[in-house]
C-alpha positions as CSV (number, residue, x, y, z in Angstrom):
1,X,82.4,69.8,124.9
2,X,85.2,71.2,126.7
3,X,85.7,73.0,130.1
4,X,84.2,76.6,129.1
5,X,81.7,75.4,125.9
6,X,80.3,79.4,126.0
7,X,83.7,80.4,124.2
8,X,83.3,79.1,120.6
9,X,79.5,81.1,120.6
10,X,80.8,84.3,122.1
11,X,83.6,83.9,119.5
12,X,81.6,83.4,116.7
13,X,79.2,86.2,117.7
14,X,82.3,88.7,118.1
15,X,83.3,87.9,114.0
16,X,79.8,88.4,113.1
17,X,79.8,92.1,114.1
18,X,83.5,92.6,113.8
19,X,82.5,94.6,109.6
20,X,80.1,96.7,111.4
21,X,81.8,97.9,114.4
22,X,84.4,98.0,111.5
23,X,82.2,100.3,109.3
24,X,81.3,102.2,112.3
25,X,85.1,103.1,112.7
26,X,85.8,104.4,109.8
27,X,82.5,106.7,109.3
28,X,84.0,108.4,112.2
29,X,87.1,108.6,110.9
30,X,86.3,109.9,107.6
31,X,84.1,112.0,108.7
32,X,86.6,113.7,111.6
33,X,89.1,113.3,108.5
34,X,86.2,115.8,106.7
35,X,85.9,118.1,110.0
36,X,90.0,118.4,109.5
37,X,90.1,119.1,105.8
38,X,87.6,121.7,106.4
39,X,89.3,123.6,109.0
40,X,92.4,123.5,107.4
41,X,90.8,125.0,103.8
42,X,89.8,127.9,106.4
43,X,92.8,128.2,107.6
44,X,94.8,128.4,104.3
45,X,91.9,130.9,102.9
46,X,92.1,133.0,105.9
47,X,96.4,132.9,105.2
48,X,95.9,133.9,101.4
49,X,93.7,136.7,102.2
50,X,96.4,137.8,105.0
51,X,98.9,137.2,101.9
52,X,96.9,139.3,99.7
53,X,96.3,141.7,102.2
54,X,99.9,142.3,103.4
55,X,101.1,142.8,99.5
56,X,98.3,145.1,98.5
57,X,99.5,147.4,101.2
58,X,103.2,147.2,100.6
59,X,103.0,148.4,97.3
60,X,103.9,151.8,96.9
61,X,102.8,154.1,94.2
């Protein structure tokens, strides 16, 4: 059986959760990945209006 026989079970149990904790990873990370995409779409709106803006009022008649 061996000097430590508790390592093979803890082992084994370990593998067996290793896909969720897996799964659990990357939910988080897709959804911080989401959080990042959606601040940055604000971002580049908020820089097109400012764009937009800056034009409009450089144009003169």
């Amino acid at each position: 059986m061996g000097l430590f026989p508790v390592r093979g079970r803890l082992r084994s149990q370990v593998f067996r959760r290793a896909p969720s904790r897996a799964g659990e990873v990357l939910r988080g990370a897709a959804v911080a990945a989401t959080n990042d995409a959606r601040i940055v779409a604000v971002l580049l709106l908020l820089a097109a209006v400012a764009l937009a803006w800056e034009m409009a009022t450089s144009v003169k008649p």
